[in-house]
SEDRENDREN-372533 format. One record per residue (C-alpha): residue in one letter; chain; x, z, y; residue number from 1. Coordinates in Angstrom, 3 decimals, padded with zeros to 6 digits. Example, Ala and Ser with C-alpha at 12.3 -4.5 7.8 and 13.67 -1.06 7.14 Angstrom:
% residues 2
<A; A; <012.300; 007.800; -004.500>; 1>
<S; A; <013.670; 007.140; -001.060>; 2>
END
This chain:
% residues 290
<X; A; <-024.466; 037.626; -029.277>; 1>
<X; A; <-026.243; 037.942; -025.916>; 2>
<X; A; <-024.913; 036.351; -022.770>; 3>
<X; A; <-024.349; 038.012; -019.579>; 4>
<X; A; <-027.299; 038.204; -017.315>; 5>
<X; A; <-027.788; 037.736; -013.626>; 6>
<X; A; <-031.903; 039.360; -012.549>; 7>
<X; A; <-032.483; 038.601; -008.705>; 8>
<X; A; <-034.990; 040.780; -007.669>; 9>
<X; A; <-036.489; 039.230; -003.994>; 10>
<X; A; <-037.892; 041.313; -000.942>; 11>
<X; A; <-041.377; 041.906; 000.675>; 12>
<X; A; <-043.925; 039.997; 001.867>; 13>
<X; A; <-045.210; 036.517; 001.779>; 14>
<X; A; <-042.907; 034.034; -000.580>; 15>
<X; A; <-042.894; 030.033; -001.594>; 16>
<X; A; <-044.010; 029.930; -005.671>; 17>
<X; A; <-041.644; 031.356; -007.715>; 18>
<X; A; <-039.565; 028.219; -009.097>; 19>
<X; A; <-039.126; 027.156; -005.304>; 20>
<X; A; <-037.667; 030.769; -004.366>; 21>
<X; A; <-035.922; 031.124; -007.612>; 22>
<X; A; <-034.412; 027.692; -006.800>; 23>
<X; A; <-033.403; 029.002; -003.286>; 24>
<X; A; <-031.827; 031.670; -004.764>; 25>
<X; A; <-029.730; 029.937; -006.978>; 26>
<X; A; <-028.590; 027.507; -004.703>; 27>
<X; A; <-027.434; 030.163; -001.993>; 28>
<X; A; <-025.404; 032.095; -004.518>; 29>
<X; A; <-023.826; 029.236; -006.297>; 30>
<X; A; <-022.863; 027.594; -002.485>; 31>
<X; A; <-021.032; 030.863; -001.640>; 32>
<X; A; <-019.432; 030.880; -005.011>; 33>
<X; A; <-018.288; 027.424; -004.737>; 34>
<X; A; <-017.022; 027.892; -001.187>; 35>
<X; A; <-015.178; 031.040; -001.385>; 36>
<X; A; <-014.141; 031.376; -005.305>; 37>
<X; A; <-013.233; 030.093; -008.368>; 38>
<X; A; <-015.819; 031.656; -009.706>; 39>
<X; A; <-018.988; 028.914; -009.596>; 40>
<X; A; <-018.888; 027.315; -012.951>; 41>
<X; A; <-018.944; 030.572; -014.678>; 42>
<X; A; <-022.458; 030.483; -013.891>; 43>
<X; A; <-023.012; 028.058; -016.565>; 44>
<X; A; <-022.355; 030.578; -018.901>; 45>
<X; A; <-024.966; 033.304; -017.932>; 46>
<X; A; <-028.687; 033.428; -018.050>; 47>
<X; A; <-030.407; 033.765; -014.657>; 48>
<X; A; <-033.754; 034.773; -013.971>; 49>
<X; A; <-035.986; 035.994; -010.670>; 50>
<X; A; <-038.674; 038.413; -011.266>; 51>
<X; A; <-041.377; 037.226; -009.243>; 52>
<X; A; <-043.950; 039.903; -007.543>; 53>
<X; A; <-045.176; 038.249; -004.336>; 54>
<X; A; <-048.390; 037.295; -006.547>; 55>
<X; A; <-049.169; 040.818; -005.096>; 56>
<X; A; <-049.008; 040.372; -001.574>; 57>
<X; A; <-050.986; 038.437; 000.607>; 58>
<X; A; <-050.429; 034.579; 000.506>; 59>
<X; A; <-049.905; 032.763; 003.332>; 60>
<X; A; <-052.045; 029.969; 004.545>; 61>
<X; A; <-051.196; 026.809; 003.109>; 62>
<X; A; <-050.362; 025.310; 006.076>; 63>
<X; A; <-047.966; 028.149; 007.064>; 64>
<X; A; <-046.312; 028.398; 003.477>; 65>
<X; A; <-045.427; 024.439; 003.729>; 66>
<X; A; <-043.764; 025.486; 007.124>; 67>
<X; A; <-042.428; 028.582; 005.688>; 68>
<X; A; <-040.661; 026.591; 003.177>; 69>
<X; A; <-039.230; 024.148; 005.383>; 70>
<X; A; <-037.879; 026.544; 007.149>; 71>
<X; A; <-036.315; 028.169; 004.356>; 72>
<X; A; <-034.552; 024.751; 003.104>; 73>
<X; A; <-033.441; 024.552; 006.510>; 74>
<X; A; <-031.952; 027.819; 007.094>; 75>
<X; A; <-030.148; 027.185; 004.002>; 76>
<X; A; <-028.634; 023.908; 005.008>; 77>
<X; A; <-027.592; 025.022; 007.991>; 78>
<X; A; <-025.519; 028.017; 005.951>; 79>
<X; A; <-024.071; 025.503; 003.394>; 80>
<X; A; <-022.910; 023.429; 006.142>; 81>
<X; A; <-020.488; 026.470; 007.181>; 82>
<X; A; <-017.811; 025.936; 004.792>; 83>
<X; A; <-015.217; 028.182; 005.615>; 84>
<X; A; <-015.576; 031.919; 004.980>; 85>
<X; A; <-014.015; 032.780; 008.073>; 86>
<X; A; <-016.978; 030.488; 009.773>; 87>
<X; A; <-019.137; 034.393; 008.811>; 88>
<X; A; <-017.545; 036.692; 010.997>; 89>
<X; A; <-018.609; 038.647; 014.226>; 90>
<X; A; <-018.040; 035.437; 016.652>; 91>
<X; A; <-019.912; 033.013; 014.695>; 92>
<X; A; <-022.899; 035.776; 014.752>; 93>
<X; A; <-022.501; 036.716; 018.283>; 94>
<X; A; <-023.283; 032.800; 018.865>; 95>
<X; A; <-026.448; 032.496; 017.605>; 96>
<X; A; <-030.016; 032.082; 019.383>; 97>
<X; A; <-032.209; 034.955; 019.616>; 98>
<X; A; <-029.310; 037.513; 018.370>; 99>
<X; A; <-030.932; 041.255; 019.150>; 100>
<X; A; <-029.926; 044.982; 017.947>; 101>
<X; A; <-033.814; 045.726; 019.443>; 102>
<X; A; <-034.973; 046.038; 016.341>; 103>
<X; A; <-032.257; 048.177; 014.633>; 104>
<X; A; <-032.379; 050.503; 017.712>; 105>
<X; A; <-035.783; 050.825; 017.334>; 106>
<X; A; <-035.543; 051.646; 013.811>; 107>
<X; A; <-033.056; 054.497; 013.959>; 108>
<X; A; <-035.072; 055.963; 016.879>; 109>
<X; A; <-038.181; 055.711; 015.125>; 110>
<X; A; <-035.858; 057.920; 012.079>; 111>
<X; A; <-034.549; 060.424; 014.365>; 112>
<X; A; <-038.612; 061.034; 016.013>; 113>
<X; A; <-039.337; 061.257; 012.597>; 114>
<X; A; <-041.502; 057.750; 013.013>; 115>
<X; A; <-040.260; 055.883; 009.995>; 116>
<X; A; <-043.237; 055.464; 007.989>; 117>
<X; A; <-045.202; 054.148; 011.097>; 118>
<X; A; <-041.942; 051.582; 011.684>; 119>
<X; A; <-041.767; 050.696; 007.961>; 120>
<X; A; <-045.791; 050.550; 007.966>; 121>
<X; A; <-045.756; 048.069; 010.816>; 122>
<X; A; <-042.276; 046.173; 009.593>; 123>
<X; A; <-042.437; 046.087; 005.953>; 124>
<X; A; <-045.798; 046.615; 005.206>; 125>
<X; A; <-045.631; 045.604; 001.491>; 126>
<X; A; <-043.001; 048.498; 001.184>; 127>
<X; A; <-045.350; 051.142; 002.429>; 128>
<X; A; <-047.904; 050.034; 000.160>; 129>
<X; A; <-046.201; 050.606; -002.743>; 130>
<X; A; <-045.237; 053.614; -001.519>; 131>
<X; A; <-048.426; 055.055; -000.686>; 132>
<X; A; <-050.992; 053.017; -003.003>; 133>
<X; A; <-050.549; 054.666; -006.381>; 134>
<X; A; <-053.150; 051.658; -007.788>; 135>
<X; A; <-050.641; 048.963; -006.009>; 136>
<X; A; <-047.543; 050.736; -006.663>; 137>
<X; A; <-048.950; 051.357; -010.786>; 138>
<X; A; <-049.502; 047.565; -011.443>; 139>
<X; A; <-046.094; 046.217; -009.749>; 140>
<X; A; <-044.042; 048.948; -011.795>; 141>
<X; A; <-045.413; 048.158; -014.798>; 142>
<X; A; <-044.907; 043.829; -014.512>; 143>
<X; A; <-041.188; 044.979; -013.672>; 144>
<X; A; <-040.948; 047.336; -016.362>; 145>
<X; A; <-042.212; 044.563; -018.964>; 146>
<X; A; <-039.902; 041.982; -017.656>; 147>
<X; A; <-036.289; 044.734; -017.214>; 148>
<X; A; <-037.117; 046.684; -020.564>; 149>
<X; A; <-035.977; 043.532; -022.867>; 150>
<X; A; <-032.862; 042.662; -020.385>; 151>
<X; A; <-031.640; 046.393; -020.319>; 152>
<X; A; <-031.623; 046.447; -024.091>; 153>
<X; A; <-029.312; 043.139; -024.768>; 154>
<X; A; <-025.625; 044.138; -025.429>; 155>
<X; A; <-024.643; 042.328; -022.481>; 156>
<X; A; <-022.809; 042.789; -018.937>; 157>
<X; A; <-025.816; 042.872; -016.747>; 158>
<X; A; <-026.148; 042.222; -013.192>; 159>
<X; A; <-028.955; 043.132; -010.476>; 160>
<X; A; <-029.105; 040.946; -007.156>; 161>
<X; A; <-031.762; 042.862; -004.939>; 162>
<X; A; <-033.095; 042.182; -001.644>; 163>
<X; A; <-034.783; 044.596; 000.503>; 164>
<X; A; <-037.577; 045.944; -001.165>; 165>
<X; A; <-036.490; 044.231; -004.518>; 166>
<X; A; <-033.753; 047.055; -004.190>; 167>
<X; A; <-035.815; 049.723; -004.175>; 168>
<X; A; <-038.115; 048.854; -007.079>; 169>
<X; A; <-034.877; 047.615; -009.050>; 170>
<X; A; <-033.606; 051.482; -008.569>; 171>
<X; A; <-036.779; 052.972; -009.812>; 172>
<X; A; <-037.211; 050.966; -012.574>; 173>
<X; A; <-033.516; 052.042; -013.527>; 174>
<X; A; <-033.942; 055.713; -012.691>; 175>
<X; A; <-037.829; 055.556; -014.686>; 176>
<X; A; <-036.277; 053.758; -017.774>; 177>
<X; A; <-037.784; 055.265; -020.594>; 178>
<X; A; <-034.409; 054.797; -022.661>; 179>
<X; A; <-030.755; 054.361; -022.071>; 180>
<X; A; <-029.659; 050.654; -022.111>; 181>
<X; A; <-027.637; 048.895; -024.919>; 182>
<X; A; <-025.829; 046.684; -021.819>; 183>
<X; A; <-023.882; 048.209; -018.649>; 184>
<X; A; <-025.697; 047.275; -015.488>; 185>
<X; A; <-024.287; 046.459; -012.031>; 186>
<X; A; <-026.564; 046.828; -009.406>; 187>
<X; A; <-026.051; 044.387; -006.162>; 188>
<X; A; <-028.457; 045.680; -003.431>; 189>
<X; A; <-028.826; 043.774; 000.180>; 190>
<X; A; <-030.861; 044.659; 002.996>; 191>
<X; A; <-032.144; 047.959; 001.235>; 192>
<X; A; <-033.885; 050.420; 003.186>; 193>
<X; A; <-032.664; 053.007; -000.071>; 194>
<X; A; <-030.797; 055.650; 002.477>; 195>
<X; A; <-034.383; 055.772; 004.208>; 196>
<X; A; <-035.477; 059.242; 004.512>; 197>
<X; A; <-038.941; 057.823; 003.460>; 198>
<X; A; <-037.872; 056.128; 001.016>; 199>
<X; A; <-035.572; 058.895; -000.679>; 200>
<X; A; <-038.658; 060.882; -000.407>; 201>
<X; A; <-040.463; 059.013; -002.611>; 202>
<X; A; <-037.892; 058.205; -005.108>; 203>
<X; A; <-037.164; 061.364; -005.543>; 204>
<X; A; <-040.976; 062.682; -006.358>; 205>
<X; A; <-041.473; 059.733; -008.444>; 206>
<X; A; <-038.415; 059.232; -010.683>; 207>
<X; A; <-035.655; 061.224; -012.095>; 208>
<X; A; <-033.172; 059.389; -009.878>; 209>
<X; A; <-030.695; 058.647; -012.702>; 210>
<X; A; <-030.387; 055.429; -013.436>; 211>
<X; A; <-029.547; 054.215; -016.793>; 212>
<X; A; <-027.116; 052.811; -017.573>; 213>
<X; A; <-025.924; 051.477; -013.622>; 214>
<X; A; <-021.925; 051.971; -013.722>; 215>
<X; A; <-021.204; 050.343; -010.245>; 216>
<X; A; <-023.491; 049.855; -007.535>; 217>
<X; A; <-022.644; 047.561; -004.471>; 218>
<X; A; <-024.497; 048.039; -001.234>; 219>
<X; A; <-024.141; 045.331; 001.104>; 220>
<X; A; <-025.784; 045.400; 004.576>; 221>
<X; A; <-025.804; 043.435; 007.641>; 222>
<X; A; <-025.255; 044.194; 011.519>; 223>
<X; A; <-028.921; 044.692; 013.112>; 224>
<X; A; <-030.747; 044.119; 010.179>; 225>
<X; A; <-033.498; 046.786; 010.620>; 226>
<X; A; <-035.253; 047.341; 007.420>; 227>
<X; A; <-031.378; 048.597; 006.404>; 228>
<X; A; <-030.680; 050.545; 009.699>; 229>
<X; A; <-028.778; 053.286; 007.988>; 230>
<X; A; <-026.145; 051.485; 006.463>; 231>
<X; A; <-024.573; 053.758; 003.742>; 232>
<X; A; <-026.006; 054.401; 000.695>; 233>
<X; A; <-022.453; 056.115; -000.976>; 234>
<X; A; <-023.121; 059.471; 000.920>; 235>
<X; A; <-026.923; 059.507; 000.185>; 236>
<X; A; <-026.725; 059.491; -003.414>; 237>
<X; A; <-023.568; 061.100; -003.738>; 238>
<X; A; <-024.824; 063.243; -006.359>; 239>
<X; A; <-024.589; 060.536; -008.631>; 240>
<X; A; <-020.871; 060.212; -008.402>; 241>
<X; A; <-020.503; 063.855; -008.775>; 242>
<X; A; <-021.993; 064.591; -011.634>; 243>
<X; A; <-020.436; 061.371; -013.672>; 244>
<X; A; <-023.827; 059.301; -013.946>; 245>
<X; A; <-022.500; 056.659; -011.813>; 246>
<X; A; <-018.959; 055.109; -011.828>; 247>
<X; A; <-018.756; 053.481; -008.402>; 248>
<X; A; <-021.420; 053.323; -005.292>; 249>
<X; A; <-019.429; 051.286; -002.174>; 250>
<X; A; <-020.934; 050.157; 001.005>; 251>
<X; A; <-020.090; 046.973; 002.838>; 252>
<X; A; <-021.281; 045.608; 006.187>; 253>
<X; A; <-021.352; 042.137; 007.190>; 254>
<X; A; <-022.479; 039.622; 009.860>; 255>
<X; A; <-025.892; 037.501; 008.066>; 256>
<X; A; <-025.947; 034.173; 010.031>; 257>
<X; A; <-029.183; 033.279; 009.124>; 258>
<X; A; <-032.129; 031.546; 011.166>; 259>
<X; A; <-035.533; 031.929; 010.921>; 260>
<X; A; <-037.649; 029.315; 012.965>; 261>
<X; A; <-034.158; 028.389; 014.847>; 262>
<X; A; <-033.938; 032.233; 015.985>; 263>
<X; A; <-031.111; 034.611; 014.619>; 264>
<X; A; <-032.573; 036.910; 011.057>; 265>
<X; A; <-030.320; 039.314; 010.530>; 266>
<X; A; <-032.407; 040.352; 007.095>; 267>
<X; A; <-032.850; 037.094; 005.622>; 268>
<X; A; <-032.003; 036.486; 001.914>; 269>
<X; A; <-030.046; 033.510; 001.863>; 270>
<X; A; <-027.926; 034.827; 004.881>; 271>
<X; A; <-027.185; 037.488; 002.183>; 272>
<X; A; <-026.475; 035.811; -000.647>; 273>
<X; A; <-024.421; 032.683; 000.969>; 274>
<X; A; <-022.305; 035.384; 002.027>; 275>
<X; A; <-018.485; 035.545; 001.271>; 276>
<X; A; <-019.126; 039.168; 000.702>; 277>
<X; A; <-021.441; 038.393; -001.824>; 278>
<X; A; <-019.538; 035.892; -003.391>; 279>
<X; A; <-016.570; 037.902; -003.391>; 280>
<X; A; <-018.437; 040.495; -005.238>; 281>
<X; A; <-020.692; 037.810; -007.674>; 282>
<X; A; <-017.293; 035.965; -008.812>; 283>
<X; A; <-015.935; 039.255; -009.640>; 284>
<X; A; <-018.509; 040.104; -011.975>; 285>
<X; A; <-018.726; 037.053; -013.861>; 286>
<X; A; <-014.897; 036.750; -013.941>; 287>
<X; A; <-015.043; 040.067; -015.646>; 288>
<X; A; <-018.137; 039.137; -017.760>; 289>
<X; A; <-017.651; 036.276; -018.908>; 290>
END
């Protein structure tokens, strides 16, 4: 019989190799699952696996990407090191360096001018791409297509962890599947820009925005974080709840603590995952999976 299966899907842009983010990955979730639940050790008992598409962007510099990692390691220490989920709320975020809703204003002005594809063009380049680049967007759907098709068809509890634009190509590949699933799938998106207007746009030419075989669907967004400006994806895609092709779509907003280069990141990954939101949410799957 299969096992129950965790796929972490990770965001745009510029990444370390794939076994040192996959290894980040792992250790964020499993810290908040050790801190905050009883949950950890079920781990043990699912498989776990990152698909990998940063081999598609444009590398960094080697001398940047040995920086970029270190930061990375750091930024997670520095998260482990809070050890109390109460150590996550507003105050603790209010403290750190370099804290700024500029960028989340700026966002949801840019939406209401009707300047979101210029915003998202000059913040999240790697999103618009694959929005707009047919050849780019082709190539990247069909490595995540090859990779999902075998998980979706195990008869298995299966989970989705996705991060910013790892969200949206995890709900495309679900609402594009060319078959129903054998498993049920959970789908765990953070920092998603998916109640975008120009995002929904696309989506909605490109797919038949039902997606197979997803019975709950946790969104999970932080204060200032600007790539996920609008907050709620429940009333967006409401349509899914009301015509019975979805179970469960609930929104949650939290405080990331994250630092990049020593300055507050409101979108970072591991802020996300380290999260006793997350956690909360992780342990509660694998209790009922496993």
């Amino acid at each position: 019989m299969s096992r129950p299966t965790i796929l972490m899907l990770h965001g745009a842009g510029a990444k370390p190799a794939a076994v040192e983010l996959e290894a980040l990955w792992f250790d964020a979730l499993s810290a908040g699952l050790e801190r905050d639940t009883k949950h950890a050790k079920r781990l043990a008992d699912v498989n776990t696996s990152l698909f990998y598409y940063a081999d598609h962007s444009t590398p960094a510099e080697p001398a940047q990407a040995a920086l970029d990692l270190d930061d990375r390691h750091a930024c997670l220490a520095d998260l482990k090191s809070r050890r109390k989920a109460r150590e996550f709320r507003r105050r603790y975020y209010d403290e750190l360096p370099g804290k700024t809703p500029v960028g989340e204003f700026v966002a949801d002005v840019s939406s209401a001018l009707g300047l979101g594809k210029t915003f998202l063009r000059r913040r999240v380049p790697d999103l618009m791409r694959y929005l707009e680049d047919e050849t780019f967007a082709g190539s990247l759907r069909a490595s995540l297509e090859a990779w999902l098709t075998p998980h979706l068809q195990q008869q298995a509890p299966l989970l989705i962890v996705s991060h910013c634009m790892g969200a949206v190509l995890a709900f495309e590949a679900l609402c594009s599947a060319q078959q129903g699933p054998a498993c049920e799938v959970s789908l765990l998106t953070m920092g998603a820009p998916l109640a975008s207007n120009v995002v929904k746009s696309s989506l909605s030419a490109r797919s038949s925005v039902t997606p197979a075989g997803l019975t709950h669907w946790y969104n999970v967004a932080a204060e200032d974080d600007y790539v996920c400006h609008d907050k709620s994806v429940a009333d967006d895609y409401k349509v899914l709840l009301d015509d019975k092709r979805v179970a469960h779509i609930e929104d949650f907003t939290i405080y990331n603590l994250a630092l990049r280069f020593e300055k507050s990141n409101p979108h970072h990954a591991s802020g996300y995952l380290i999260h006793p939101r997350v956690a909360q949410l992780v342990g509660d799957w694998l209790k009922a999976a496993t």
